[in-house]
N, C-alpha and C positions, 0 to 999 in steps of 0.2 A: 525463423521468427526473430532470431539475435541481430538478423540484418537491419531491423527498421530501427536500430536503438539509437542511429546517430541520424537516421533521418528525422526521429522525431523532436531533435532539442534542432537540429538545421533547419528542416524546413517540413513543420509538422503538419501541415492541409495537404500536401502532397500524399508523405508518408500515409496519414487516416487513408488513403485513398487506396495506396498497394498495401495496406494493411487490409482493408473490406475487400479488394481482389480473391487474395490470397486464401478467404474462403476456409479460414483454420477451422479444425473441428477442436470439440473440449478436451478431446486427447490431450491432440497435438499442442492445443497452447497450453496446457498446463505440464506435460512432458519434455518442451524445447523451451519456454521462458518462467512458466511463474515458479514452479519447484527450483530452476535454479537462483532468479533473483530472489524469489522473498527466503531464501538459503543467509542472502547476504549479511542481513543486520542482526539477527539470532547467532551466526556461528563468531561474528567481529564482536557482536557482544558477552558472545561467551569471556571470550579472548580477554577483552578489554577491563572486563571487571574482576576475572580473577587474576589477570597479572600485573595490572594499572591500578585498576580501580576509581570510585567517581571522585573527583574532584570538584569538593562545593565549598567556594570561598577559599579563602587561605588554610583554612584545616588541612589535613592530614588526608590523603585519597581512601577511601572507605572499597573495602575488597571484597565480594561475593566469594563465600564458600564454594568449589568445585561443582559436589553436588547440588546444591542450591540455583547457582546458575545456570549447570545444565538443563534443569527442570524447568528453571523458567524458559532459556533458549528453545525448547520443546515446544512449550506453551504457545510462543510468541509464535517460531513459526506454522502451528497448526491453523493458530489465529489466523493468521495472513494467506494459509489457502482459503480456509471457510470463508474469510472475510470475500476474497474476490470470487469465489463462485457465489455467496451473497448477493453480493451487489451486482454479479450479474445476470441472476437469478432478479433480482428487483428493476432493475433495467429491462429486462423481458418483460415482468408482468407491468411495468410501468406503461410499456412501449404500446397496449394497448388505447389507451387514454389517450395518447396523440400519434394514432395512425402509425405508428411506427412499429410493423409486425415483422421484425427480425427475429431469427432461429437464435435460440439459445445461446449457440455456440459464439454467433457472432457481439452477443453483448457480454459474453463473458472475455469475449477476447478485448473489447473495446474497455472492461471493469482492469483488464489485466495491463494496457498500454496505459491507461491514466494513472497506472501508481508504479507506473515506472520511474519516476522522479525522486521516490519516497522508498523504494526498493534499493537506487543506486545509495541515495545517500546514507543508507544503513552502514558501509563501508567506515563512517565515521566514530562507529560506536566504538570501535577501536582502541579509539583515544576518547573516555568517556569523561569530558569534562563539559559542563554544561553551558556554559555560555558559546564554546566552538557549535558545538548540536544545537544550538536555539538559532544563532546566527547560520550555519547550512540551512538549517529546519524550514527556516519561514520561507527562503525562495523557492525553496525543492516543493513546498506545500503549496504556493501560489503559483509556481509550473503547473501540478496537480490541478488545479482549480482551473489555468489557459487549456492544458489538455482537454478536460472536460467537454467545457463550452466552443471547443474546434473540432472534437472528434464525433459529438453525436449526432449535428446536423448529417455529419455526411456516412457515420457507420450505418446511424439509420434511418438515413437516406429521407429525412424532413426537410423543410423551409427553414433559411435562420430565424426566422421570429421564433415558431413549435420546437425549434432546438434550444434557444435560451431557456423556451417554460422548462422541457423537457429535461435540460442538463439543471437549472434550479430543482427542481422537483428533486434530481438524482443527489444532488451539493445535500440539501437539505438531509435526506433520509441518511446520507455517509454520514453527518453530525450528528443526529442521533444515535446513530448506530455507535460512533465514539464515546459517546458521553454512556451509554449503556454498558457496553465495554470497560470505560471508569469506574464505573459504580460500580459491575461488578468485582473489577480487581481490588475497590478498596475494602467490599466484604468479604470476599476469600481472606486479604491480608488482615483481615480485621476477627478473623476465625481459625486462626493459627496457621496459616497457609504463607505467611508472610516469611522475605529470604533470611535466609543464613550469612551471618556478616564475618568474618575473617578477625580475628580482635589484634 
């Protein structure tokens, strides 16, 4: 599965295409890529915030307690499996509505190639200063977004017009699904669940 990663930023209509070959089961993509990319941005932001720390404005970098961060880094990466068998999970039941009756596996794997973009650039939480992460952000996010609208015509196996509603339909419900996500984190952090800062 780690093979198509550079076929998909070179030359990604192809790659979608040995990517639906290849016929992954939910094992397997979640055993060979998403356990280890969505690893990426959780364990570099563990790193980053309690030995850097964020950098907002000219202030002073603000450090996550050890504990604190770990817990979130937990968090985040549990998010990010559920998230993509989610959405792949919703892409299934989606795929009824325009003819597009793929196995589970295969829309979980296609949930799992489009946030490849957003997986790799987790690498940057690193160095956790925000205006580097807004500038990475927005092109790894509108990758996200070309992925989309190139991978579902063909994972499953529609017309490009039924893959635009179709990848719209999918754009849409991911936004929601973030903004809920939001809301929830700001009432956790809003009920004493909020992190521990380093003084």
């Amino acid at each position: 599965m780690m093979s198509h990663i550079v076929g998909i930023f070179i030359n990604p209509r192809k790659e979608w295409e040995a990517i639906r070959d290849d016929d992954c089961s939910v094992g397997k993509c979640y055993l060979s890529y998403v356990f280890l990319l969505a690893a990426i941005a959780p364990v570099s932001g563990y790193f980053g915030t309690t030995r850097f720390g964020w950098e907002i404005g000219a202030r002073e970098a603000v450090k996550l307690s050890p504990d604190s961060a770990l817990i979130i880094a937990i968090a985040f990466y549990l998010v990010m499996l559920v998230g993509v068998f989610s959405m792949g999970l919703m892409i299934h039941w989606m795929g009824q509505t325009y003819s597009a009756n793929q196995p589970l596996s295969r829309c979980i794997t296609l949930a799992a190639f489009v946030a490849t973009p957003l997986f790799l650039i987790g690498i940057f939480e690193l160095f956790p200063i925000i205006w580097l992460n807004f500038v990475v952000g927005l092109p790894a996010l509108a990758y996200t977004v070309f992925l989309l609208y190139t991978g579902v015509p063909i994972m499953m196996e529609v017309n490009e017009e039924r893959g635009f509603l179709f990848s719209s339909a999918v754009l849409a419900v991911g936004l929601v699904a973030l903004i809920c996500m939001l809301a929830a984190m700001a009432i956790l952090w809003g009920n004493g669940f909020a992190p521990q800062f380093v003084d």
